[in-house]
C-alpha positions, 0 to 999 in steps of 0.5 A: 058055251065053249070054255072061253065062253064059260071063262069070260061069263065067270070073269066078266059076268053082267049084273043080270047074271047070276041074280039071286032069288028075293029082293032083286035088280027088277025090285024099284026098292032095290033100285031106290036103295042101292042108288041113293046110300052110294048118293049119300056116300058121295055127298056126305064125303063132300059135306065132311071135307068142306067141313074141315075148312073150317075150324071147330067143324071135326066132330061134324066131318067125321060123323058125315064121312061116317055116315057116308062110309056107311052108304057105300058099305051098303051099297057093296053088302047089297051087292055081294047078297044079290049076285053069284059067281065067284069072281064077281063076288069076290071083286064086289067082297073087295069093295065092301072090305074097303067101305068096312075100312072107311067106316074105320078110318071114319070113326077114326078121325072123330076128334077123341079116337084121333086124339088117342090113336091117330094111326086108326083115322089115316090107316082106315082111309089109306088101306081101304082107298087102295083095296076099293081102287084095285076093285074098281079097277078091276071092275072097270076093266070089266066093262071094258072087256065085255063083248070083245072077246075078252080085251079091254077097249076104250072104244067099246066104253067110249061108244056103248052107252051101257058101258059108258055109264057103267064105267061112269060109276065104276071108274068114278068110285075108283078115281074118288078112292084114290085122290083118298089115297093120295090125299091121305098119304100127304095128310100122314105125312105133313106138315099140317101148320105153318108155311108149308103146310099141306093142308089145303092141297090135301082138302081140295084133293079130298074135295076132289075124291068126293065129287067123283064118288058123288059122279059115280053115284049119279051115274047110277041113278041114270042107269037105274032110273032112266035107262032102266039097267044095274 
């Protein structure tokens, strides 16, 4: 392997490289758990943001978004214990911060934390949507750079079945990052009563992040369960 060759491994490393010895990728139980606590991190967000239409229902969003933070944060400390290579670890320790940063931001908007220090809830969402989108979009260059002499292609995602679906989780994990980024960035910013409220483009923002990490989710089961890949 030439140095090129050795430079693109490092940064473009697949999955099934570098896999560490013990619980692994050909493991079922590795599969069934990486594949449903990003499902449940997908779901959960929805559940919490619908939650919010509806008055009274905080205390409950935000223990879902907590339980879902804490789904992709599993997904990511799996990932960073299973595989090797120091750029590809160091891009999945940028997710796995982010997630660290949700469980933050979740626990955050619980009603009696918001209410002593909001700063916690819209921060934790705003600093770790930005550091998982930077990730994932990293990772979905990745992707797109793999089996092309290094140049990103959407041609090569948009063909390859391996990279298309590869990209479906990774780029729907990081599209739902940012409509948290921006959704948060207008819920800090208000108002969040009377006629100009902002609310409601905020929820449905927020809706909208969270059916992209549930997409990205069920992109992965697919890998897992039917095509038989990480």
């Amino acid at each position: 392997m030439n140095p090129r060759e050795e430079h693109l491994e490092s940064l473009l490393g697949e999955y099934d490289h570098g896999v560490r010895k013990g619980w692994h990728p050909d493991y079922q139980s590795w599969r069934i758990f990486h594949a449903l606590s990003f499902f449940i991190g997908g779901t959960t967000f929805i559940a919490g943001t619908v939650c919010l239409f509806f008055p009274g229902f905080d205390f409950w969003s935000a223990a879902l978004y907590t339980l879902g933070s804490c789904g992709f944060l599993a997904v990511d400390v799996q990932e960073f214990f299973t595989f090797s290579g120091a750029l590809l670890r160091a891009n999945i320790a940028m997710s796995l911060v982010g997630s660290f940063l949700y469980v933050v931001g979740s626990v955050g908007f619980i009603p009696v934390v918001f209410a002593w220090w909001p700063v916690v809830g819209v921060w934790g969402f705003i600093l770790g949507s930005a550091v998982i989108g930077m990730s994932q979009a990293f990772k979905t260059y990745r992707i797109g750079a793999t089996n092309t002499l290094g140049r990103f292609s959407l041609h090569h995602i948009f063909t390859d079945v391996d990279a298309a679906t590869a990209a479906g989780v990774e780029a729907g994990a990081g599209i739902g990052a940012w409509c948290f980024f921006f959704g948060t960035g207008l819920f800090q910013r208000g108002p969040l009563e009377g006629a100009d409220s902002v609310l409601a483009t905020v929820l449905w923002v927020w809706v909208a992040g969270s059916c992209f990490f549930t997409a990205g989710s069920l992109f992965l089961a697919y890998r897992h369960f039917v095509m038989r890949v990480v």
